[in-house]
C-alpha positions as CSV (number, residue, x, y, z in Angstrom):
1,X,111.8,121.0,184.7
2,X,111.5,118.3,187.2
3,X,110.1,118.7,191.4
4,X,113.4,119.8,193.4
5,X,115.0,121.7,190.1
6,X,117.3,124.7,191.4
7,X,116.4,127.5,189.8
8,X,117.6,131.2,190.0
9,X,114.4,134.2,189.0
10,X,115.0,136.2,185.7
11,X,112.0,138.2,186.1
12,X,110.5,140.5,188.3
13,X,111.0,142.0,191.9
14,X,112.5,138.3,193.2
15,X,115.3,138.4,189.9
16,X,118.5,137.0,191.2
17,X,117.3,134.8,193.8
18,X,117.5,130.9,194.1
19,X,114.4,129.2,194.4
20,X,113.2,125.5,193.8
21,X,110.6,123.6,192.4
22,X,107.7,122.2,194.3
23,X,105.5,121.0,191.8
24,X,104.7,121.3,188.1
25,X,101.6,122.9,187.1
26,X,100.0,122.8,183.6
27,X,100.3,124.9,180.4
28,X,104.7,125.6,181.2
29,X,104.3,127.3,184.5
30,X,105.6,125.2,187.5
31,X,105.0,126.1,191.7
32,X,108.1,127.7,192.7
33,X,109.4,128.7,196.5
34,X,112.8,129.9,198.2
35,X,114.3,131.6,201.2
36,X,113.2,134.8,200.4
37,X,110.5,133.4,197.3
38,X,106.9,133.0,198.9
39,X,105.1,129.9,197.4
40,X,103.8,130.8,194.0
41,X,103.0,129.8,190.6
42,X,105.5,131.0,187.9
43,X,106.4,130.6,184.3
44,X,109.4,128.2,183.3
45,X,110.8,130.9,180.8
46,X,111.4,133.0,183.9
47,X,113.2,130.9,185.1
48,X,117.1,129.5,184.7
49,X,117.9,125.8,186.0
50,X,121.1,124.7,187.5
51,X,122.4,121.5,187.6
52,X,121.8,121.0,190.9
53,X,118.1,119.4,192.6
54,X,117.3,118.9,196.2
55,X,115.7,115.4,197.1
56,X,112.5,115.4,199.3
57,X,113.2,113.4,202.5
């Protein structure tokens, strides 16, 4: 997973909601936030990626 991935929860009370990455963190978790996602630390395999990233301005 790369910074700015799309990604949509699989896990846990958040499942179902989009959410992006902000930064990679070690050992195959990454820092995730969205709309309704407070910034957090999450494991990859809880995650789906789409195709789609967001560029930083």
């Amino acid at each position: 997973m790369e910074i700015g991935q799309k990604c949509i929860k699989t896990k846990g009370r958040k499942a179902g909601l989009q959410c992006k990455v902000v930064s990679e963190v070690k050992n195959g978790r990454v820092m995730i936030e969205g709309k309704n996602i407070k910034k957090k630390e999450c494991n990859v395999m809880h995650l789906f990626p789409l195709k789609e990233t967001e560029k930083k301005q």
